[in-house]
C-alpha positions, 0 to 999 in steps of 0.5 A: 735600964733598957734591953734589946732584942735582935732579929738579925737576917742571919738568925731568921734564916737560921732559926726563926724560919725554920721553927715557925715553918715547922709550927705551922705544919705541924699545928694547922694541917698545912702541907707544902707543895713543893720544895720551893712553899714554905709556911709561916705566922702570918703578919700580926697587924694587931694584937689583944690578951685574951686569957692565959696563954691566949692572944687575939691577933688581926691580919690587915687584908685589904681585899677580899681573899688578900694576906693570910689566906683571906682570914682578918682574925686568928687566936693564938696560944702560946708554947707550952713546951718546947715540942708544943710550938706557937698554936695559931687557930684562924676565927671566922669571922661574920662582919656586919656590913661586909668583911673588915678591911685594913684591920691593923689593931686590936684591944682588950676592953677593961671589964671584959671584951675586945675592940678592933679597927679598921685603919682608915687607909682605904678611904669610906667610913672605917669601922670599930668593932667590938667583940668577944670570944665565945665557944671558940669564936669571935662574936661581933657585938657592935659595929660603931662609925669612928667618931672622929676623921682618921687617915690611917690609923695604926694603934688603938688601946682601951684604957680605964681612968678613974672607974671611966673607959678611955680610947687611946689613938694613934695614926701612922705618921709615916714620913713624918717628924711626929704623929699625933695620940689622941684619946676620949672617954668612951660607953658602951652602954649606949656607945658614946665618945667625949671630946677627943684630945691630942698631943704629938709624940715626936719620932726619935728612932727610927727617923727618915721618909719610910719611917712609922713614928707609932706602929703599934702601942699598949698600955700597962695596968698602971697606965704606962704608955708603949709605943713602937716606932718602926721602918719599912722600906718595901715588902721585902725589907730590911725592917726596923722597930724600936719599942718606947716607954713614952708616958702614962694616961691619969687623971688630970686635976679635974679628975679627966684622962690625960696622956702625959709624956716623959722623956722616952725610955728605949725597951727594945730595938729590933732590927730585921722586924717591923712590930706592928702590935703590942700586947701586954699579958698578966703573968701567973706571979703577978707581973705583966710581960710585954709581947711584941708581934711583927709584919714582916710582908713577904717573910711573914710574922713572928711574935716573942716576949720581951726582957722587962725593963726598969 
């Protein structure tokens, strides 16, 4: 069974606007300017659990003092009730080697820790990062090269198979019929990769020359793999996202990750919203809760838990 979330034009006029607006005055010391400023959740390029009620989000700036005021990263906490609102808390953030730029994911580390990236877009030598929060701020623990050759990397997640750490990759795909999921075991004591391995998810939904075959994706603790497929026509839309079950990362025969795909099982479809981030969040009785976060360019970003699906 699946279940779908709409975002329709109408609706963000209506509501999602007005309420992040108001959140965001209300929660970050911001003041409009004039009757023509308005506020809102910066776009959430990538997105990590951290604890609770607490996620990790990325803004993908790509120049110094570009998106989000310039900020790379923010902390977000959820609503904890209806007058509370969506709390976000932008991280300053010392990048060894100079500021990140293009950071479009994020991933909790199994154990303990986060790992971020730069996507490659801008050309150079894109960058991981890992990190983690301590007293309110995100510490840079290790900067590490990719260590493979990447054009423009939109997803990235941590998994574990078998007692091992398994990076999960996937490039953008724009325009294309298919992209490529790749993925290694990886240290951090030293920071080593294994060989990578690949196998091409085919784009279902959306399908064309603006088409993102994977703009976001995660895992669940069974290692089930989610995808988010998405449109993005220009800065200014109209957008569309549909969120897949595509397969699960395990142990092959010899005991080494591998992805296996299954036929995909649709969770979501939104339209009006281009998800660029996936995170899932254990839930106080046990389950997990997938939550979607979006760049919606010019209109900014929202972020919503999604209805399970079977």
């Amino acid at each position: 069974m699946s279940a779908g979330l709409l975002c329709r034009s109408a609706w963000l006029r209506r509501v999602v606007l007005p309420v992040l607006t108001g959140l965001l005055l209300a929660g970050c010391g911001t003041a409009a300017q004039d009757d023509h400023a308005q506020s809102s959740l910066p776009g959430l390029s990538g997105l990590a659990w951290v604890d609770t009620d607490r996620f990790l989000a990325v803004h993908d700036a790509k120049d110094e003092g570009d998106g989000a005021g310039g900020n790379r990263v923010s902390l977000l906490r959820l609503p904890r009730s209806k007058s509370d609102g969506l709390a976000r808390t932008p991280l300053v953030v010392r990048f060894p080697g100079g500021v990140a730029r293009d950071l479009e994911t994020a991933s909790p580390i199994p154990g303990g820790g986060l790992l971020f990236a730069e996507s490659g877009q801008k050309g150079g030598s894109p960058r991981l990062f890992v990190a983690r929060l301590a007293d309110g701020a995100l510490v840079i623990d290790r900067v590490l090269p990719w260590p493979v050759a990447v054009d423009n990397v939109e997803a990235i997640e941590v998994g574990r198979v078998g007692g091992r750490l398994v990076l999960l990759f996937a490039e953008r795909g724009r325009g294309q019929d298919r992209t490529a999921l790749r993925w290694a075991e990886f240290s951090l004591e030293p920071p080593a990769f294994g060989a990578f391995r690949t196998v091409d998810w085919p784009a279902v939904d959306p399908v064309g020359p603006r088409a993102r075959p994977v703009s976001a994706l995660t895992l669940d603790r069974a290692g089930r793999i989610y995808v988010a497929s998405s449109h993005d026509p220009d800065e200014s839309g109209p957008f569309r996202s549909v969120v897949w079950r595509i397969g699960v990362l395990a142990a092959d025969r010899d005991g080494a990750p591998q992805v296996r795909l299954v036929e995909p099982v649709r969770i979501a479809t939104l339209d009006g919203c281009k998800v660029e981030s996936l995170a899932m969040r254990p839930t106080p009785e046990g389950n997990e809760q997938l939550f979607v976060g979006t760049d919606d360019e010019r209109y900014g970003g929202i972020l919503r838990p999604l209805p399970a699906a079977d």
